[in-house]
C-alpha positions as CSV (number, residue, x, y, z in Angstrom):
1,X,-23.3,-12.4,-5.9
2,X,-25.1,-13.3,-2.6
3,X,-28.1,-11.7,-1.4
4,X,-29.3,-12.2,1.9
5,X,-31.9,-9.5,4.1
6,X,-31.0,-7.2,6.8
7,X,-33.7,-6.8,9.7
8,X,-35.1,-3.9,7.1
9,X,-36.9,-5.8,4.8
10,X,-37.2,-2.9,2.0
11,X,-33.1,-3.1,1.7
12,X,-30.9,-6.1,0.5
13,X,-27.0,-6.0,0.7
14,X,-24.9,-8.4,-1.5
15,X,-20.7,-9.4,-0.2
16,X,-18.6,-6.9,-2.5
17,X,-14.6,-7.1,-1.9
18,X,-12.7,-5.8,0.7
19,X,-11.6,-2.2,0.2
20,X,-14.8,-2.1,-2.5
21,X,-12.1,-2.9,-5.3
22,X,-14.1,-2.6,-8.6
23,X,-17.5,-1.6,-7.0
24,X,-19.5,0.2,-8.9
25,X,-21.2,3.1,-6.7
26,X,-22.4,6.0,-9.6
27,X,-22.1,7.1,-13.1
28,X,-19.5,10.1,-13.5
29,X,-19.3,11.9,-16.8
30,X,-15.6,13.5,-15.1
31,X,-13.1,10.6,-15.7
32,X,-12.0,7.2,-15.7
33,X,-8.9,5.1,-15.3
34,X,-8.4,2.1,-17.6
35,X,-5.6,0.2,-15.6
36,X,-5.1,-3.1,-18.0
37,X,-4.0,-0.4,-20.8
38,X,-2.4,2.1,-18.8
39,X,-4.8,5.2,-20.0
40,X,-6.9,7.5,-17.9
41,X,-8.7,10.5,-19.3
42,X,-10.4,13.5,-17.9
43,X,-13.8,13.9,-19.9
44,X,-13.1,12.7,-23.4
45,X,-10.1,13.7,-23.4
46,X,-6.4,12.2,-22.5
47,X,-5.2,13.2,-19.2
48,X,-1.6,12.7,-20.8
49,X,-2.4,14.8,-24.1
50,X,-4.0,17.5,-22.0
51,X,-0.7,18.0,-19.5
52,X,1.5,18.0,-22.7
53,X,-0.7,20.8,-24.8
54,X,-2.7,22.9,-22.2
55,X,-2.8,24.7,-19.5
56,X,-3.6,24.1,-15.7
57,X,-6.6,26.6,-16.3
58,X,-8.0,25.1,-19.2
59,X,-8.1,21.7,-17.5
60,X,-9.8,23.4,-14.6
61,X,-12.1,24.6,-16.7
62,X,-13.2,21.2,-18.7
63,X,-13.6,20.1,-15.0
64,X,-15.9,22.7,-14.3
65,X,-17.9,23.5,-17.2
66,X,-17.4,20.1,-19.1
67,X,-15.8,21.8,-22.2
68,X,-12.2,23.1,-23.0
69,X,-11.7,27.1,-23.8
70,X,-12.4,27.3,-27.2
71,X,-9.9,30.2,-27.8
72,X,-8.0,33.0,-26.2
73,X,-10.3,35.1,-24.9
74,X,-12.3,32.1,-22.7
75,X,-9.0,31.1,-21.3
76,X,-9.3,34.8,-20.4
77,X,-12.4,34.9,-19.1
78,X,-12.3,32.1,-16.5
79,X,-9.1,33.3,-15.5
80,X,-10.2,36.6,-14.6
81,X,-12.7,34.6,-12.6
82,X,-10.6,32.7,-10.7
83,X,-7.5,35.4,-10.1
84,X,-9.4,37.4,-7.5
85,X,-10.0,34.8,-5.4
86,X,-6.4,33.9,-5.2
87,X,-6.3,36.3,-1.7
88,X,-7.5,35.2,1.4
89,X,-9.9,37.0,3.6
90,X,-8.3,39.2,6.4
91,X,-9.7,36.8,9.2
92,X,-8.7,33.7,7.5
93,X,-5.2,35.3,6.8
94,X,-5.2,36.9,10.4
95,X,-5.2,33.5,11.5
96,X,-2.4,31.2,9.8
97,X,0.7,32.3,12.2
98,X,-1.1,30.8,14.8
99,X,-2.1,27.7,12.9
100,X,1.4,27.4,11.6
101,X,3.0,27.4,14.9
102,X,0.0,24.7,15.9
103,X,0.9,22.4,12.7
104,X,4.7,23.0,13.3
105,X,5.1,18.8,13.6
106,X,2.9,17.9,11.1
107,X,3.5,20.3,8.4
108,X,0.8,22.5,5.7
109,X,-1.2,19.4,5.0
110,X,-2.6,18.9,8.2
111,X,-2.8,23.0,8.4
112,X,-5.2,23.2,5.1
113,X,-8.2,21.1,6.8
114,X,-8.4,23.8,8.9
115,X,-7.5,26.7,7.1
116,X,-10.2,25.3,4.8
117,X,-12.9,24.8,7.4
118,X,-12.5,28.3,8.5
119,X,-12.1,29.7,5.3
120,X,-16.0,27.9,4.2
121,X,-16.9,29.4,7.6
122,X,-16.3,33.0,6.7
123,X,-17.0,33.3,3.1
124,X,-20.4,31.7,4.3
125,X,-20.1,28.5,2.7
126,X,-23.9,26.4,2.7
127,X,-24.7,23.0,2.7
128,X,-24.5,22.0,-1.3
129,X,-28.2,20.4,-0.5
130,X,-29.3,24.2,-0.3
131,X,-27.9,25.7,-3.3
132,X,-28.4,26.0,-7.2
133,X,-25.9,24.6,-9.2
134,X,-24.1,28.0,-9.5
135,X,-23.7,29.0,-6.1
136,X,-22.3,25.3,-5.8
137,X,-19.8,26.0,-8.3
138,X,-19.1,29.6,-7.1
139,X,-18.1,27.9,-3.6
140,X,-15.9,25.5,-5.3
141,X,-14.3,27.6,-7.8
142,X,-13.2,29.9,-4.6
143,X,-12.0,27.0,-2.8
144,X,-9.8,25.8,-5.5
145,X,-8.4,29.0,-6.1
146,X,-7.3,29.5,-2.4
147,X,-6.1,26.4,-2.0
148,X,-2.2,26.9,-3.0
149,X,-2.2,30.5,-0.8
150,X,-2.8,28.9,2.5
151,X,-0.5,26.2,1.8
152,X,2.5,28.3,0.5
153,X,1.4,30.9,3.3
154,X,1.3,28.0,6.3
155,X,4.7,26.3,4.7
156,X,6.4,30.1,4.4
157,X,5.2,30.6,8.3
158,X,6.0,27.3,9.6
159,X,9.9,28.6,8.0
160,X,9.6,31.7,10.2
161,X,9.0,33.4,7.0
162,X,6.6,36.1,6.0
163,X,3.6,34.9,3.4
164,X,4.1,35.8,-0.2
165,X,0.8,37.4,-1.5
166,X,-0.7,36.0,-5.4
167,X,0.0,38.0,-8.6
168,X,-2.5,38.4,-10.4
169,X,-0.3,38.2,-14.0
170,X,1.2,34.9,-13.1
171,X,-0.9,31.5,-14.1
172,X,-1.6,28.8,-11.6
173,X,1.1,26.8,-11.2
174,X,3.8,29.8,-11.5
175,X,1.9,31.8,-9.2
176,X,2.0,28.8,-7.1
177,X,5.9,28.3,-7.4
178,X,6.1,32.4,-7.0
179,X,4.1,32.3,-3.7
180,X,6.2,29.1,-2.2
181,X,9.6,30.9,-3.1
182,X,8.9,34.1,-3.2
183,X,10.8,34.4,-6.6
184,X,9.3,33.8,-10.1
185,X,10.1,30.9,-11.8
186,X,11.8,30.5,-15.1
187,X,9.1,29.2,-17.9
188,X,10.3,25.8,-18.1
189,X,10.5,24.8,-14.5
190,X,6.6,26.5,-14.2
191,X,5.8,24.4,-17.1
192,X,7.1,20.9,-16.1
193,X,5.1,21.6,-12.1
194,X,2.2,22.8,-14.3
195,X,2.4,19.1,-16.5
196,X,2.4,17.4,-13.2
197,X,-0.1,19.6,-11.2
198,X,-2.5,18.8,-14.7
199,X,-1.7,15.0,-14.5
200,X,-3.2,14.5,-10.9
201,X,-6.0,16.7,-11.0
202,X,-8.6,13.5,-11.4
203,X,-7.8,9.9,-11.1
204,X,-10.9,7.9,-11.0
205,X,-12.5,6.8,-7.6
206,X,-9.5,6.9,-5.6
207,X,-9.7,7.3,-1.6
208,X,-10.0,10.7,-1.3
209,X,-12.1,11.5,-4.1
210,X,-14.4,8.8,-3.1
211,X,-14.5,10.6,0.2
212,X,-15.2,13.8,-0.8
213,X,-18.5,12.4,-2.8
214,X,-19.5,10.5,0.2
215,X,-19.5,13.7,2.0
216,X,-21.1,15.6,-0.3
217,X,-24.1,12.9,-0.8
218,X,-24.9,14.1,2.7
219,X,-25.4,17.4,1.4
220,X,-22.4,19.1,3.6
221,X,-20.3,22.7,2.3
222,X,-18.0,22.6,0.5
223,X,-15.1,23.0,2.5
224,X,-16.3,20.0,4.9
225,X,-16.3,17.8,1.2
226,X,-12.9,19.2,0.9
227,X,-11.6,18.6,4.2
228,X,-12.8,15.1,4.6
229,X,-10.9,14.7,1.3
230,X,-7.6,16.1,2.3
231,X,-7.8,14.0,5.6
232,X,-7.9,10.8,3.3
233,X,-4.8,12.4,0.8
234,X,-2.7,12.7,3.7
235,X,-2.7,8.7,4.5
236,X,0.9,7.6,3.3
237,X,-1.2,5.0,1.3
238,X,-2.3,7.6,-0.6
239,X,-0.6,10.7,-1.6
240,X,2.1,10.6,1.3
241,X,4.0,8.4,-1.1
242,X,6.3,11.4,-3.1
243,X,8.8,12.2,-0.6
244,X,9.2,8.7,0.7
245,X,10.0,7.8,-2.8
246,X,12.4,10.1,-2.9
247,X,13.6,8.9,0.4
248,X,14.0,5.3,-0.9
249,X,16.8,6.7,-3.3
250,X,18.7,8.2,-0.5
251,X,18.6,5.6,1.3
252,X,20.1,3.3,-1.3
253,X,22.6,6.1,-2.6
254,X,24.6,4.2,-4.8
255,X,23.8,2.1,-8.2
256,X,26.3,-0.9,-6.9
257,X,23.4,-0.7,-3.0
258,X,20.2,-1.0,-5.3
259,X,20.4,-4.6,-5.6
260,X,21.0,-5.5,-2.5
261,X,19.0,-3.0,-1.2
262,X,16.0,-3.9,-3.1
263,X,16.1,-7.4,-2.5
264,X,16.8,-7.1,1.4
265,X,13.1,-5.4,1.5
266,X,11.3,-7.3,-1.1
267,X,12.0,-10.9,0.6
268,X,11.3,-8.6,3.8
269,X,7.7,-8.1,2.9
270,X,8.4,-4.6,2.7
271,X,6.8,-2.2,0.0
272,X,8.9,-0.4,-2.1
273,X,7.6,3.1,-2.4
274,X,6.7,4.4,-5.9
275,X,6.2,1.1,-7.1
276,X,3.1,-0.8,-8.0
277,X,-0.7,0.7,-8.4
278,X,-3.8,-0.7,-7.3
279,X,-4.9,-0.1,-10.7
280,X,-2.7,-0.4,-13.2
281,X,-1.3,-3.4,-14.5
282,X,1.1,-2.0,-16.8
283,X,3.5,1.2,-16.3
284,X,1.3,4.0,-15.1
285,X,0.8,6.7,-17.8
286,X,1.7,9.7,-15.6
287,X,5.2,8.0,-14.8
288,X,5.7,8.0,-18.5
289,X,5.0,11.4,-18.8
290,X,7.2,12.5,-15.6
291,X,10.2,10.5,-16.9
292,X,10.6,12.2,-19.6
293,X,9.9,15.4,-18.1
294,X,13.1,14.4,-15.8
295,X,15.1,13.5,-18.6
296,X,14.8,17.1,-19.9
297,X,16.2,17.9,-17.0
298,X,19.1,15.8,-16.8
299,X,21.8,15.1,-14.4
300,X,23.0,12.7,-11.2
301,X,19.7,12.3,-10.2
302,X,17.9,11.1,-13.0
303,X,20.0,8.9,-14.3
304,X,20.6,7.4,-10.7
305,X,16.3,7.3,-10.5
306,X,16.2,5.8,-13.7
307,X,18.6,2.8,-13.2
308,X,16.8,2.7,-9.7
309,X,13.3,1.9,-11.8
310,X,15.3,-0.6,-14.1
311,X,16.8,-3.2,-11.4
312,X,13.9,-2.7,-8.9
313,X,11.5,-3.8,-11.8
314,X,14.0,-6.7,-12.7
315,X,14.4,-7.8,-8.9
316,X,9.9,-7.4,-8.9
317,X,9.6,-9.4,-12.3
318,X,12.1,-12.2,-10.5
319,X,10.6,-12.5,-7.2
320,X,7.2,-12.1,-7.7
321,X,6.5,-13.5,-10.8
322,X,3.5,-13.2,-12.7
323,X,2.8,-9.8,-11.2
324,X,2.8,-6.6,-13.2
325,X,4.8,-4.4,-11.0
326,X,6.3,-0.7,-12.6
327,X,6.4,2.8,-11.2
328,X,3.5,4.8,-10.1
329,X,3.2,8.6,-10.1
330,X,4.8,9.0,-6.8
331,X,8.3,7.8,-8.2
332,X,9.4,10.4,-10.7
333,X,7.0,13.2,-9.2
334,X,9.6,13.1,-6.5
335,X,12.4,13.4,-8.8
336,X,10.5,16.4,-10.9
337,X,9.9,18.6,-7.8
338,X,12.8,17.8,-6.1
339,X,14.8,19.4,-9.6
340,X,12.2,22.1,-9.4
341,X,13.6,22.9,-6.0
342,X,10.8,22.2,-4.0
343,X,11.3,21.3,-0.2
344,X,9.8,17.9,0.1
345,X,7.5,18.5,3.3
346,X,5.8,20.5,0.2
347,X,5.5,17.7,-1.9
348,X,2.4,16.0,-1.0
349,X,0.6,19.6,-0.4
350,X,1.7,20.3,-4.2
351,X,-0.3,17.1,-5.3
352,X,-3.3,18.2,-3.5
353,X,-3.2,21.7,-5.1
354,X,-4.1,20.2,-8.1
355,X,-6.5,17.5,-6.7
356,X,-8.7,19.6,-5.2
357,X,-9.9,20.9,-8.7
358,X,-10.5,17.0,-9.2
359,X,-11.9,16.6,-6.0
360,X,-14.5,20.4,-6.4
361,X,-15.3,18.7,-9.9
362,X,-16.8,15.1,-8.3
363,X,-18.5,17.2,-5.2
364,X,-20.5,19.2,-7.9
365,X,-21.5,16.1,-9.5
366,X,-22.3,14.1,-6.4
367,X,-24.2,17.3,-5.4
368,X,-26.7,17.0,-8.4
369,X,-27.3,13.5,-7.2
370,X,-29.6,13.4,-4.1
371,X,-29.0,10.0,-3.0
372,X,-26.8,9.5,0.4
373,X,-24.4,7.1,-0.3
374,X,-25.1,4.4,2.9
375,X,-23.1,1.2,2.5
376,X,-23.3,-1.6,4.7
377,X,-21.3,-3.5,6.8
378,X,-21.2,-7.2,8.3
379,X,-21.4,-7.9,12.0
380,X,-18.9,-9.9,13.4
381,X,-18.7,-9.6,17.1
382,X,-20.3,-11.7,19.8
383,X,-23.6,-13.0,18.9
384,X,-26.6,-10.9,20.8
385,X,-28.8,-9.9,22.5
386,X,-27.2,-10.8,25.4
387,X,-28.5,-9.6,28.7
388,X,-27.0,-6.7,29.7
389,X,-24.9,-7.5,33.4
390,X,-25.7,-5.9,36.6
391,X,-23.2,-3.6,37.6
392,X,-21.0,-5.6,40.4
C-alpha cells in the first residue's frame, strides 16, 4: 500500500482499486457476503435458511431490532406496527396521477425517488444527525412500509388504472401482489415472491447500499438516504438486470439458437445477462434457491431457462477458461416473477421493495456513526496552476 500526502498534512490517502473492490470502509453487525463459498447471511443467520422458514416480516424485523420474533405474538406486534403505515398520506396520494403521467417513459422506478422525497417531506422527515435512535427507526419503518403502495399505485396509474388501497389482513409480500393486481394471490405464488423479496433484502456493500450509507454519514432524512439509493438500483449494472435476463431468453427462443446464440455474444465481448457476480466465485446462493422455487413450478419455461443455464455455463467454462462464471440472482428471479405473473417493467421495482428494508437497516447503522464518509480521488488533468488567460 502506498502512502503519499495531500496538500493537508493531517490526512494521508493510500491507491485502493478501481470501483473500491474489497475496501474496507466500516464495521456492520447487518450482513456479509462470503463469495469464494457461495453464502451470505443477514445477522447470524442464513439469508437462504431464513427465505426457506420465515416470513418477510420477521426478516424485517431481525433487520431492525437485531433479533428474530421469538413467537407468535411478536410477529404480531411488529406487524401491527408496520400495517398502518401501509396508506399513503392524502397529499402524497393526491399527487401520483400526475407523477405517473410525468414517469410514463421511464416507468415506477424512476417515479419512487420522488414519491419518496415528497412523501419524507410531508410526514416531516429530519436530518438522521438530529434524531434519537427511535425517531430514526420510526422514519425508516414508515418508509419501508410505503414503499410497495406508491409503486403498485404509480405502475396501476401509469396502466390507466385506478390504485388499489393495502389490506390490513394480508402480509407483505401478498399484500404487495394484492395491491399490483388487484386480486389476492393464491398461498403459494405469495410464498415463492415472499422467498425472493426475503433473499434480496441485504447483500453486503453493494452500490446502492453503499450509497445510501454515504448519504446518511452526512446526516441527510431518510427519504434523501433512500432516494440516493434507488437512483443507484436503477443502473442496469445493478438491479436493472431481471427483465433483461428474461429478455435474453426470448431473444434466443429455441434450445437448438442457445449455442449459437451464446457464442455469437461471448466472442462479441458482450455480457450475457444473469450471468456472473462481482462477488461470487461459485454459483450464487439465491439462484440456487430461485431454481428450485421455478422447478416447483414447472413448465416450458423452466425447463427452456434451465437448459439456457446449462450450455451458457459450458460455452463460459470453454471460452473463458479459468473463470468461475454461473447465474446470479437476476437469472431465475426473472423466471419466478415472470410465472407469478408479474409485468416485467415491475420487476426491478419488486427487488427494491424488499431492498429498501436492507437499505433502512444500513442507514440506521451508518446514522449511529458520526463520521462523513470523504474519500479521495487522484488528479489527473493538466498540471496547474496555470495562469488564467485574458479573455480575447
Amino acid at each position: 500500500m502506498n502512502t503519499t500526502d495531500t496538500t493537508d498534512t493531517t490526512v494521508s490517502t493510500f491507491e485502493g482499486p478501481r470501483g473500491l473492490a474489497g475496501v474496507v470502509v466500516t464495521e456492520t453487525e447487518l450482513g456479509d457476503v462470503r463469495g469464494r463459498e457461495g453464502f451470505y447471511h443477514y445477522r447470524q443467520f442464513s439469508a437462504v435458511e431464513l427465505a426457506e422458514s420465515r416470513s418477510f416480516e420477521d426478516v424485517w424485523h431481525l433487520m431492525f431490532r437485531g433479533t428474530l420474533p421469538a413467537d407468535a405474538a411478536q410477529r404480531a406486534a411488529f406487524t401491527a406496527e408496520t400495517v398502518p403505515l401501509r396508506r399513503l398520506p392524502a397529499e402524497v396520494r393526491d399527487a401520483l396521477p400526475a407523477l405517473a403521467r410525468a414517469c410514463a417513459l421511464s416507468g415506477p422506478l424512476a417515479g419512487l425517488r420522488t414519491a419518496l422525497s415528497l412523501l419524507g417531506a410531508s410526514a416531516g422527515f429530519r436530518p438522521v444527525y438530529d434524531l434519537d435512535p427511535g425517531r430514526r427507526a420510526a422514519d425508516a419503518l414508515a418508509a419501508c412500509a410505503a414503499v410497495p403502495t406508491l409503486l403498485t399505485a404509480l405502475h396501476r396509474l401509469g396502466q390507466g388504472l385506478e390504485p388499489v388501497e393495502p389490506r390490513d389482513d394480508l402480509p407483505y409480500a401478498a399484500n404487495y401482489l394484492y395491491m399490483l393486481t388487484g386480486q389476492e394471490p393464491d398461498p403459494v405464488t405469495a410464498r415463492a415472491i415472499e422467498r425472493y423479496l426475503i433473499s434480496t433484502i441485504d447483500h453486503g456493500f453493494n452500490a446502492s447500499t453503499f450509497t445510501a450509507r454515504v448519504i446518511a454519514s452526512t446526516g441527510a432524512d431518510v427519504a434523501a438516504c433512500l432516494t440516493g439509493a434507488i437512483g443507484a438500483l436503477s443502473g442496469p449494472l445493478h438491479g436493472g438486470a431481471p427483465s433483461r435476463a428474461l429478455d435474453t431468453l426470448d431473444a434466443i427462443g429455441t434450445a437448438d439458437r442457445i449455442g449459437p446464440w451464446i457464442r455469437e455474444r461471448v466472442l462479441a465481448g458482450e455480457r450475457i445477462m444473469g450471468f456472473g457476480h462481482p462477488v461470487y466465485r461459485t454459483e450464487d446462493p439465491r439462484s440456487r434457491m430461485l431454481r428450485d422455487i421455478a422447478r416447483d413450478f414447472g413448465g416450458p419455461l423452466v425447463d427452456f431457462a434451465v437448459e439456457v443455464e446449462r450450455q451458457v455455463e459450458e460455452i463460459l467454462a470453454e471460452l473463458k477458461p479459468g473463470r468461475e462464471l454461473h447465474t446470479n440472482v437476476e437469472f431465475y428471479a426473472g423466471v419466478v416473477m415472470e410465472l407469478c405473473g408479474l409485468p416485467r417493467e415491475m420487476f426491478t421495482p419488486t427487488f427494491c421493495a424488499a431492498r429498501v428494508v436492507g437499505w433502512s437497516a444500513n442507514i440506521l447503522e451508518q446514522a449511529a456513526d458520526s463520521k462523513i464518509i470523504r474519500p479521495a480521488a487522484r488528479y489527473t488533468g493538466p498540471t496547474p496552476p496555470q495562469p488564467v488567460p485574458a479573455l480575447g
